[in-house]
Backbone as JSON, one array per atom type, in Angstrom:
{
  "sequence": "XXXXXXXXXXXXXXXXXXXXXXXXXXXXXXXXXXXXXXXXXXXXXXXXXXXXXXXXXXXXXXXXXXXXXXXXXXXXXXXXXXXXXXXXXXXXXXXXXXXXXXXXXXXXXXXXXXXXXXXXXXXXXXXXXXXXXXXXXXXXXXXXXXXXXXXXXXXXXXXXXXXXXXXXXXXXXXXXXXXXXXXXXXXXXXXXXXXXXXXXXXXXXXXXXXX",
  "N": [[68.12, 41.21, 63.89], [66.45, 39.43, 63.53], [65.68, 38.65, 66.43], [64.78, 40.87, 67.53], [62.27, 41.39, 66.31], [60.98, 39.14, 68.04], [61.32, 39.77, 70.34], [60.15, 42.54, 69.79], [57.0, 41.55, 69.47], [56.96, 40.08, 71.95], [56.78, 42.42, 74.19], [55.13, 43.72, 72.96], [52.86, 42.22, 73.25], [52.6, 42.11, 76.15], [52.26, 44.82, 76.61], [49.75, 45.79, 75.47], [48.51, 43.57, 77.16], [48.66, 44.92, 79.31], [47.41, 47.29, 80.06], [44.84, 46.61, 78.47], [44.28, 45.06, 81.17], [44.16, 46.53, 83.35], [42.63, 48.34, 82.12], [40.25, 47.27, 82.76], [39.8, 46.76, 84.72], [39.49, 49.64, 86.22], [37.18, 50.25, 84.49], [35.36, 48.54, 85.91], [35.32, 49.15, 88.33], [34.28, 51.4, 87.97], [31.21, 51.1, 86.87], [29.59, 49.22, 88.36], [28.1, 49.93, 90.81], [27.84, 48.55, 93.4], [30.92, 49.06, 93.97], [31.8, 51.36, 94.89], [33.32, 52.21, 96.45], [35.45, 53.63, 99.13], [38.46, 51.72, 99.13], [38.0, 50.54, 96.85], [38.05, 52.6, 95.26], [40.57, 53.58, 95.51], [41.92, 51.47, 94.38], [41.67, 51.64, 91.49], [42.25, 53.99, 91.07], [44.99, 52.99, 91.39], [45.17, 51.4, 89.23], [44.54, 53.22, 87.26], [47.61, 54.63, 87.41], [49.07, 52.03, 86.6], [48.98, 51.76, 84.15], [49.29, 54.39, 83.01], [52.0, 54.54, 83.6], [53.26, 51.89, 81.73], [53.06, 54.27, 79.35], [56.24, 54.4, 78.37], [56.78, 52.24, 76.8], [56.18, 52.26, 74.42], [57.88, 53.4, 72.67], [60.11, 51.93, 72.95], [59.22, 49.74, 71.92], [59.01, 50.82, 69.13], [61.66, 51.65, 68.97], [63.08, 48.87, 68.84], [61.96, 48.11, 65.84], [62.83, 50.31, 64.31], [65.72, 51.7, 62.48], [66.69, 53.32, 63.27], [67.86, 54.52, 66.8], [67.33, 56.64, 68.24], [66.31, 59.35, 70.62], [65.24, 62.84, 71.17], [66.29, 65.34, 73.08], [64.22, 66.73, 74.21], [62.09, 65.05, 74.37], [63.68, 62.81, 75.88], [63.71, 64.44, 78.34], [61.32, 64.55, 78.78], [60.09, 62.05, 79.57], [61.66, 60.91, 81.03], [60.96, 62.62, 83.4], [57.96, 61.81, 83.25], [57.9, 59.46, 84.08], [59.23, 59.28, 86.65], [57.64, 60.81, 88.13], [55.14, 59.2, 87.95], [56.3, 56.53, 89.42], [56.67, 58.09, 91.89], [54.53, 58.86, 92.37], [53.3, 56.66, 92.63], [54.17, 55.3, 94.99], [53.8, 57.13, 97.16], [50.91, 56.44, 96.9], [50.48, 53.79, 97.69], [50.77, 53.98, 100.75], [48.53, 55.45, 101.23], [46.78, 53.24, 100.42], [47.08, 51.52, 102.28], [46.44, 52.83, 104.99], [44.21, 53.12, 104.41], [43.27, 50.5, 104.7], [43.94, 50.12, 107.36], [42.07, 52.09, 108.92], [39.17, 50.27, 107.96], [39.91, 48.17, 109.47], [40.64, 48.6, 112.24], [39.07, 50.27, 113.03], [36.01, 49.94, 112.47], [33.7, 50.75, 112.56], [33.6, 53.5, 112.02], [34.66, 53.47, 109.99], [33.29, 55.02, 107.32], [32.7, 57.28, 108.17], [35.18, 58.51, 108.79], [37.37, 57.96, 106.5], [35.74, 59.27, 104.31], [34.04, 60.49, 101.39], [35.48, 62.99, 100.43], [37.97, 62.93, 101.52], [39.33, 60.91, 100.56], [39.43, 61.74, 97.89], [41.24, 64.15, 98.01], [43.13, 62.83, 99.21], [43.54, 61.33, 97.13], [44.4, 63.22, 95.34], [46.74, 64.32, 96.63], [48.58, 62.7, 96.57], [49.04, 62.05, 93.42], [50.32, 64.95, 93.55], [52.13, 65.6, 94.89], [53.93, 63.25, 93.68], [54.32, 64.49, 91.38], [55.48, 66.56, 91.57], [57.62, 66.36, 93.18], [59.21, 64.59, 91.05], [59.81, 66.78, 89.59], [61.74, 68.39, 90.68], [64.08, 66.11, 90.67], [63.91, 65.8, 87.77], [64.88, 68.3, 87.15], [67.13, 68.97, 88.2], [68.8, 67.22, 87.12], [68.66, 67.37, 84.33], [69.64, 70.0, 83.94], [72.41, 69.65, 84.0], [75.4, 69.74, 82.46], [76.2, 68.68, 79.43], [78.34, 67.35, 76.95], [79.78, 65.6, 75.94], [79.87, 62.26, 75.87], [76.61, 60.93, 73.64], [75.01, 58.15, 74.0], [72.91, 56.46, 75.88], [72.58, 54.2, 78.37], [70.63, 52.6, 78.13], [66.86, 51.3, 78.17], [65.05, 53.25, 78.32], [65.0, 56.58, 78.83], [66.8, 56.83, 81.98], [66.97, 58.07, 85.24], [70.44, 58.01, 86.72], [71.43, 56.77, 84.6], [71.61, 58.88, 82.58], [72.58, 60.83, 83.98], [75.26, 59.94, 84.15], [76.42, 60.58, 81.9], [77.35, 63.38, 81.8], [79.28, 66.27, 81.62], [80.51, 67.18, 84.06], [80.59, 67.43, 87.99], [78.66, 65.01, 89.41], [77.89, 65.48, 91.73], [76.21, 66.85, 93.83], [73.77, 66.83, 92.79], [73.26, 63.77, 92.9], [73.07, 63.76, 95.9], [70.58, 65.27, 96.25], [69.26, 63.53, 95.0], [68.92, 61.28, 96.36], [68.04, 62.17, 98.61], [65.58, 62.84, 97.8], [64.87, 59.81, 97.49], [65.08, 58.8, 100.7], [62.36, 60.3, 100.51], [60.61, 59.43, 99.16], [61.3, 56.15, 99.03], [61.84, 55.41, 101.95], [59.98, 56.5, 103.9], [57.74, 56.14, 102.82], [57.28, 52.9, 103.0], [58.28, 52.96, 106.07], [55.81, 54.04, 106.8], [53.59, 51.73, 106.14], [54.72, 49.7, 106.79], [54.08, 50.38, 110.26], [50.93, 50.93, 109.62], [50.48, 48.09, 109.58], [51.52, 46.85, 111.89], [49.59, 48.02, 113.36], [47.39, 47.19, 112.67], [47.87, 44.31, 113.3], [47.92, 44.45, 115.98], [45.74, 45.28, 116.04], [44.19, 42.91, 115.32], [44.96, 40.95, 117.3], [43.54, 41.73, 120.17], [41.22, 41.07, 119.25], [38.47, 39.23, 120.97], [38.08, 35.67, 121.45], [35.65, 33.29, 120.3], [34.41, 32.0, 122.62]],
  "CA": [[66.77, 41.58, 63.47], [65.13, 38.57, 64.48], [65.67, 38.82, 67.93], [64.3, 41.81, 67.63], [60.73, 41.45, 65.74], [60.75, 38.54, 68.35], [61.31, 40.97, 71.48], [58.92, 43.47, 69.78], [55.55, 40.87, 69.54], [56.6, 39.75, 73.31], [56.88, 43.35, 74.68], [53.64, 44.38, 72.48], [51.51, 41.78, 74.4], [52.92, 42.37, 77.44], [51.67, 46.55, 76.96], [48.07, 45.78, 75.49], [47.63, 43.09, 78.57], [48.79, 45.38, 80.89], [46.34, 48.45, 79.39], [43.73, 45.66, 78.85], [43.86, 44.39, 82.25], [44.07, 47.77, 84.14], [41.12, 49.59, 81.76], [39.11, 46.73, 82.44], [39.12, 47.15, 86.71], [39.06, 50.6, 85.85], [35.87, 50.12, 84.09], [34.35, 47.36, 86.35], [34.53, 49.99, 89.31], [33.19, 52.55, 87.37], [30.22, 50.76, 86.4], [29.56, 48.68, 89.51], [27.79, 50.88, 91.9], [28.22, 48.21, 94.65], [32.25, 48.68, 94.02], [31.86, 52.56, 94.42], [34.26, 52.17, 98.09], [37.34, 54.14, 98.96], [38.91, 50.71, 98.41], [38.11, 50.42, 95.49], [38.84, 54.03, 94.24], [42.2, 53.7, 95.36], [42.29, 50.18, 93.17], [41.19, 52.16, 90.31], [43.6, 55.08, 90.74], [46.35, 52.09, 90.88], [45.95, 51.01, 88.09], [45.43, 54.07, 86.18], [48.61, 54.62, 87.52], [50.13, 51.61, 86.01], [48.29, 52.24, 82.77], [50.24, 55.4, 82.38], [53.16, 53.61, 83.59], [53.25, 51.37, 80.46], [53.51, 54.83, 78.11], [57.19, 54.59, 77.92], [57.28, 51.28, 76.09], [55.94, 52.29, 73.12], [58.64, 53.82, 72.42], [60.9, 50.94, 72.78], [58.91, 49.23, 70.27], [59.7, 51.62, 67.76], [62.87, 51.37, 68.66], [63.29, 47.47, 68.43], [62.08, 47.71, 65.12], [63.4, 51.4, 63.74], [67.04, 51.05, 61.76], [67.64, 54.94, 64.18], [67.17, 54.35, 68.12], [67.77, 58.16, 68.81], [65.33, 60.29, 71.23], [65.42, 64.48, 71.42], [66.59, 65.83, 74.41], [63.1, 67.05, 74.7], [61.63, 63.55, 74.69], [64.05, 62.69, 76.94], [63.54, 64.97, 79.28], [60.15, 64.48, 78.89], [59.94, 60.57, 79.77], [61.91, 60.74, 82.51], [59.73, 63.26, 84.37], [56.84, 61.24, 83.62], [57.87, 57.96, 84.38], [59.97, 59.4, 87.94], [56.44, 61.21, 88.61], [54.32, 58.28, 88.34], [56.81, 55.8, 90.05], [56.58, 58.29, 93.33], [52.62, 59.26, 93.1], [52.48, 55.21, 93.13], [54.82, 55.01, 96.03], [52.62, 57.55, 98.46], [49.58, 55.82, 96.98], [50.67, 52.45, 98.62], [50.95, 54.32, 101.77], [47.22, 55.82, 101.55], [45.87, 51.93, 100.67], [47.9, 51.12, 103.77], [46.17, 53.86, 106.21], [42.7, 52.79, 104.4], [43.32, 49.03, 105.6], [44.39, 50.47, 108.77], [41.19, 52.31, 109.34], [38.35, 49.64, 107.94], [40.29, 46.69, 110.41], [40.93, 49.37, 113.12], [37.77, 51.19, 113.04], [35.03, 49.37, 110.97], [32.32, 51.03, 112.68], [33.75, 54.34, 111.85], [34.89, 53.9, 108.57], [32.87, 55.65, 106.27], [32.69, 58.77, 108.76], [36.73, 58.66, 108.98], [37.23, 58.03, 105.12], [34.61, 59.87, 103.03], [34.88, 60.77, 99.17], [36.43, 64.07, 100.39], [39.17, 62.86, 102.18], [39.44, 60.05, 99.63], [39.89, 62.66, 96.9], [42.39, 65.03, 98.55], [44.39, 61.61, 99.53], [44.74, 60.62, 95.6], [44.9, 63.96, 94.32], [47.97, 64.82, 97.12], [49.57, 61.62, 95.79], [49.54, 62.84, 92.05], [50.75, 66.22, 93.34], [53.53, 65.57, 95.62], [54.62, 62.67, 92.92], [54.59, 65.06, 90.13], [56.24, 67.93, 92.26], [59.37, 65.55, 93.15], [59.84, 63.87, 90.07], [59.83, 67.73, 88.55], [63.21, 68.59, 91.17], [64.61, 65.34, 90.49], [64.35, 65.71, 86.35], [65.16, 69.83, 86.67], [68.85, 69.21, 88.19], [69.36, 65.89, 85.92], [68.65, 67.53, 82.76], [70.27, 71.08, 84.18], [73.69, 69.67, 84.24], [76.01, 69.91, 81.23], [76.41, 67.77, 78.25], [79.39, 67.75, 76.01], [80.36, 64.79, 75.36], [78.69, 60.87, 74.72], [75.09, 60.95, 74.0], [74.43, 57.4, 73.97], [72.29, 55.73, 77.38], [72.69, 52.39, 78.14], [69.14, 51.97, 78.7], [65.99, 51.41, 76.77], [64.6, 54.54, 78.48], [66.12, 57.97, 79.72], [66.71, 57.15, 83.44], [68.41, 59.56, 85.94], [71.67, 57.51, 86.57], [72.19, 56.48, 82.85], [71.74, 60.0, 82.24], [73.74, 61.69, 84.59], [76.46, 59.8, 83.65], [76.87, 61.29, 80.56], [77.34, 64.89, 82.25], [80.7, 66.64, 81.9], [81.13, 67.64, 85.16], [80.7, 66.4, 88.84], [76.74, 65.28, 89.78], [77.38, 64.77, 93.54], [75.6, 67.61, 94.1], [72.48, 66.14, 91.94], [72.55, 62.55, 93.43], [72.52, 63.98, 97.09], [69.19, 65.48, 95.88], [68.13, 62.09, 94.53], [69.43, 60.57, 97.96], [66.96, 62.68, 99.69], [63.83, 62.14, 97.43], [65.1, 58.57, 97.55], [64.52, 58.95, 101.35], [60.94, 60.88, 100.94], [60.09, 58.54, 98.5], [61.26, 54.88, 99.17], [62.03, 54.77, 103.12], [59.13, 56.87, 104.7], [55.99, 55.16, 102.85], [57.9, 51.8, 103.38], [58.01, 53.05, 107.22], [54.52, 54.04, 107.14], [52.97, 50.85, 105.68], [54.72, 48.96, 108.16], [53.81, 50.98, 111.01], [49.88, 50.19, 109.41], [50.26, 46.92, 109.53], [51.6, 46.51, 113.27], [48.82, 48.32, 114.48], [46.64, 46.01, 112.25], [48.39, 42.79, 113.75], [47.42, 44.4, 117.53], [43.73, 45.25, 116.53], [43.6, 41.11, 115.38], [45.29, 40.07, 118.38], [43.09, 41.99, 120.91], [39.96, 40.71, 119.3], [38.5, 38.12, 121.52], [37.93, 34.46, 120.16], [33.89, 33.31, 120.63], [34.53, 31.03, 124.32]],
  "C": [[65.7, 40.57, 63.91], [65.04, 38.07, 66.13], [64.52, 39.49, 68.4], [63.24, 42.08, 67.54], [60.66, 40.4, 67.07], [60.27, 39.23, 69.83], [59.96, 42.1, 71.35], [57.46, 42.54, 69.88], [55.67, 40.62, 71.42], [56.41, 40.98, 74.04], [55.39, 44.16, 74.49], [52.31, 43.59, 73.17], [51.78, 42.3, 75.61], [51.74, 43.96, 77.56], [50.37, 46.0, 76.71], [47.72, 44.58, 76.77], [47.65, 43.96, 79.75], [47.66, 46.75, 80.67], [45.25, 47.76, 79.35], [43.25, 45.62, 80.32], [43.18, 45.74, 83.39], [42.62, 48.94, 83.68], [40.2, 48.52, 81.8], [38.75, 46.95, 84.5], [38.66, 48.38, 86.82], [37.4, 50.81, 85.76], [34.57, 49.33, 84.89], [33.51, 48.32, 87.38], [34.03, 51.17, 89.03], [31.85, 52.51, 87.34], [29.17, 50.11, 87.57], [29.28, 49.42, 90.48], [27.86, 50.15, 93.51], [29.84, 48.5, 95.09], [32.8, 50.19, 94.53], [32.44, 52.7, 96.42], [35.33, 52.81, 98.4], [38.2, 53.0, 98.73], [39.11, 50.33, 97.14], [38.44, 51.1, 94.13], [39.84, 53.98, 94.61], [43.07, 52.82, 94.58], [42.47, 50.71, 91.97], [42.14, 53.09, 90.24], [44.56, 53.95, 90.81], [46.19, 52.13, 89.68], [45.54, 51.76, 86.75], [47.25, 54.56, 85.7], [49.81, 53.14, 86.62], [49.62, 51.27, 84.54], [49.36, 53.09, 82.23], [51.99, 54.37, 82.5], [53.87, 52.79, 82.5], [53.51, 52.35, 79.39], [54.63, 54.93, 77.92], [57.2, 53.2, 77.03], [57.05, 50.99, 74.52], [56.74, 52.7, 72.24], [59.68, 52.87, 71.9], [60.74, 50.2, 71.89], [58.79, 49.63, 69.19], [61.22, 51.4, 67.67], [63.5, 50.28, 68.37], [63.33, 47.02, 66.75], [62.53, 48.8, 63.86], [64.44, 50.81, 63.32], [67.3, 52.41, 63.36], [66.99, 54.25, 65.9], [67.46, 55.36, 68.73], [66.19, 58.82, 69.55], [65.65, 61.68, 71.29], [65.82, 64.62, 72.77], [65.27, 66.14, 75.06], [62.16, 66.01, 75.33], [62.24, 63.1, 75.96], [63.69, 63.64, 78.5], [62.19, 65.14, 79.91], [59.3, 62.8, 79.67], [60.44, 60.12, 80.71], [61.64, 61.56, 84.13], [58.29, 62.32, 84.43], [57.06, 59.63, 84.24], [58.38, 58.25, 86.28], [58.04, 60.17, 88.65], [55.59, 60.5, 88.76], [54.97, 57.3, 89.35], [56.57, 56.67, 91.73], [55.32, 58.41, 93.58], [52.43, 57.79, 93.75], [53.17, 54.6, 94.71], [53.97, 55.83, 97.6], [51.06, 56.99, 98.29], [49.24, 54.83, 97.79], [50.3, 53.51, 100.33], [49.55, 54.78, 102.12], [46.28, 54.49, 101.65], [45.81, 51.14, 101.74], [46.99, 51.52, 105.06], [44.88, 53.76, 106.04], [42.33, 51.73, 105.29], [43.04, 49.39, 106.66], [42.39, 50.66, 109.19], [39.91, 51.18, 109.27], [38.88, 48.63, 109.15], [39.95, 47.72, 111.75], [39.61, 50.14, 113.99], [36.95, 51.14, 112.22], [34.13, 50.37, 111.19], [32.1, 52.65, 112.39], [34.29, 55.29, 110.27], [34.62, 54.66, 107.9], [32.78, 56.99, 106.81], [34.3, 59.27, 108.15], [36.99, 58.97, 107.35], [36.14, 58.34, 103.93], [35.0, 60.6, 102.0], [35.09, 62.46, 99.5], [37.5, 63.93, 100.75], [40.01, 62.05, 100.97], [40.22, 61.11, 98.7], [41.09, 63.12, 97.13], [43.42, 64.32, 98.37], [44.82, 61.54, 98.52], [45.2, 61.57, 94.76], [46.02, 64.56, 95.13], [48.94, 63.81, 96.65], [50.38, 62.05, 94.75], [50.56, 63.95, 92.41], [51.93, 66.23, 93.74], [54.11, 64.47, 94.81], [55.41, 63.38, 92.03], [55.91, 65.97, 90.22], [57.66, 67.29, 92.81], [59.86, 65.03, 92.42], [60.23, 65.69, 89.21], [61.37, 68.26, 89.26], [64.33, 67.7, 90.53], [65.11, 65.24, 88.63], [65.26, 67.5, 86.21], [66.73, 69.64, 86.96], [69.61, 68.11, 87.47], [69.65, 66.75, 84.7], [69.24, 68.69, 83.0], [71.99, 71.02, 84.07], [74.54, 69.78, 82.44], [76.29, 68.9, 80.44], [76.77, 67.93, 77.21], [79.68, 66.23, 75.09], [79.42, 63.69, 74.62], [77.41, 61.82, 74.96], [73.86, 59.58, 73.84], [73.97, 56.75, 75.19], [72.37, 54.48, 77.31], [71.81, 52.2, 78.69], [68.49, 52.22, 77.77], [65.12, 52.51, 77.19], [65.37, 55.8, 78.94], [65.27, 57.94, 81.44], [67.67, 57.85, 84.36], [69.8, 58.98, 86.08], [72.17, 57.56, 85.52], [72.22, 57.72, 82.42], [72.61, 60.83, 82.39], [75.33, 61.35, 84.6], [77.35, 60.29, 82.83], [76.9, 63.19, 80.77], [78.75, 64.9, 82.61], [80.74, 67.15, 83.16], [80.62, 66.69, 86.44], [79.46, 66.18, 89.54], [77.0, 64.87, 91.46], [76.24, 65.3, 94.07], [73.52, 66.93, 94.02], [71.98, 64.78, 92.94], [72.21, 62.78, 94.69], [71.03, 64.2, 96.84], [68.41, 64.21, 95.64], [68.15, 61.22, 95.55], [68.2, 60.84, 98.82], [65.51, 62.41, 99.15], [63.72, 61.2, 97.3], [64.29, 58.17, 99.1], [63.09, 58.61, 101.28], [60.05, 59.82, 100.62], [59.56, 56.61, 98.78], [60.95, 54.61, 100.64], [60.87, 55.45, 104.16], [57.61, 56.31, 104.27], [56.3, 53.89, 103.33], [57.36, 51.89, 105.23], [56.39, 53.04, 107.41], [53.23, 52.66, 107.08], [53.39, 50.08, 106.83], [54.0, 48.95, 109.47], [51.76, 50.78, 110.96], [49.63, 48.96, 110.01], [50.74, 46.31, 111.0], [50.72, 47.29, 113.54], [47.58, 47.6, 114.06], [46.55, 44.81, 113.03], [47.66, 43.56, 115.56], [46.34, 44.71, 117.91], [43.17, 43.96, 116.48], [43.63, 40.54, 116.77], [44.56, 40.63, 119.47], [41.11, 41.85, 120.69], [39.64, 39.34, 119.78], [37.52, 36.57, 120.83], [36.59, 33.98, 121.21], [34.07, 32.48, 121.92], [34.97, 32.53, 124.95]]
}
């Protein structure tokens, strides 16, 4: 128990700094009409993004200091759609802050033509969409599979592994699926950011030095 109250005060700062910190950039570039940049709206969608990010832990701190540490299936199934849906929107987001860079270094003088608050938009609201829309495959054949037996997770949230463990029958089927939005997810923004950033490194190196 006293581990526990000790775990819950460190875990409870941790969430209000990280909600603090994130609704206060939030707010700065809201307010801040010099800050009002696709740069800076894609800062701002971060860290709504890891705003939401933070709503599973509230949980945990009920549970640290509850006597029951039980969730519904519904909950569950509910927490690990939102948390797998934000983790990928924030994974193609990187990849749009990436392709912003790209363009201001690449093409200053064209910037604001190239990136204007329509493209901007589209960019963060295809993020959200294609996050939401793969974390919703990824939770539909998790939570679709059968469950007979344990029902305890060895985690402090419902995540797809710890989950699918606990499924009477055989998830190969399932993790291939998670293999592939593993792919879409981890190894093609990864590629793309890179792929930014060397054509970054060969717009520096072809700018010529004042002699």
């Amino acid at each position: 128990p006293t581990t526990n109250s000790i775990l819950f005060i460190v875990f409870l700062l941790i969430y209000l700094s990280s909600v603090l910190g994130n609704g206060l950039i939030i707010m700065l570039v809201c307010l801040d009409t010099q800050l009002h940049t696709p740069m800076y709206f894609f800062l701002s969608t971060l860290s709504l993004l890891d705003m939401s990010y933070v709503t599973t832990m509230p949980q945990m701190l009920v549970h640290l200091l509850a006597h029951s540490q039980t969730i519904s299936f519904a909950s569950c199934w509910l927490q690990m759609y939102v948390f797998g849906a934000l983790g990928m929107t924030e994974s193609i987001l990187f990849v749009v802050m990436a392709y912003d860079r790209y363009v201001a270094i690449c093409y200053p003088l064209r910037y604001t033509v190239i990136l204007n608050w329509g493209l901007c938009m589209r960019l963060a609201a295809g993020s959200w969409i294609c996050g939401f829309f793969s974390s919703l495959l990824h939770t539909f054949f998790t939570m679709s599979l059968p469950y007979c037996g344990p029902n305890r997770v060895n985690h402090y949230l419902c995540e797809g592994p710890s989950v699918r463990s606990l499924a009477c029958m055989d998830t190969h089927f399932v993790e291939m699926v998670d293999l592939v939005l593993s792919v879409f997810v981890v190894v093609t923004p990864i590629s793309l950011i890179v792929a930014s950033y060397i054509g970054i490194a060969k717009a520096i190196l072809k700018i010529k030095s004042t002699e």
